[in-house]
C-alpha positions, 0 to 999 in steps of 0.5 A: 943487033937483031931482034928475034921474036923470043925478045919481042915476046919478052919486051912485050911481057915486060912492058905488060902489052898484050901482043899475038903473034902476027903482031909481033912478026910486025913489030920484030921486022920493024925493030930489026929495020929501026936498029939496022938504021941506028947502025948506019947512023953509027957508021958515019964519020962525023969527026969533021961536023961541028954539033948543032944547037939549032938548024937556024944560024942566028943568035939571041938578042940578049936585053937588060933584065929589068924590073918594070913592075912592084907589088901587083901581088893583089892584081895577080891573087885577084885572078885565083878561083878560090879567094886567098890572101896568101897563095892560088887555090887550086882543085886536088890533082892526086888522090 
């Protein structure tokens, strides 16, 4: 696949980011090169590897889910800028 410098232009307009001209040449040839490395990727035979879920062979110690404390409610509400019996107060984040 490779990226001309129409679909740069028209990426860009989609995306709403001002680009010139030799910016774009930029970002065409560093696509170009991104998408030509995406194609070696794919041409690699990896039908013998086994999938990965960490680089690290070591696996999780498991321990007993245990209660260890009840009713700390209060201690915890204490801790709330903003005194409420029920819940955090906390400031407005969407206006």
């Amino acid at each position: 696949m490779t990226i001309d410098l129409k679909t740069v232009k028209k990426i860009s307009k989609l995306a709403r980011i001002s680009v010139d001209d030799e910016k774009a040449k930029k970002l065409e040839s560093d696509l170009n090169s991104i998408f030509e490395f995406i194609e070696k990727l794919n041409r690699l035979d990896t039908s013998k590897s086994e999938p990965l879920t960490s680089v690290v062979d070591a696996k999780l110690q498991l321990r007993k889910d245990e209660i260890k404390s009840q009713n700390i409610r209060d201690q915890i509400l204490k801790n709330s800028p903003d005194e409420n019996k029920d819940f955090f107060v906390v400031p407005k984040v969407v206006e």
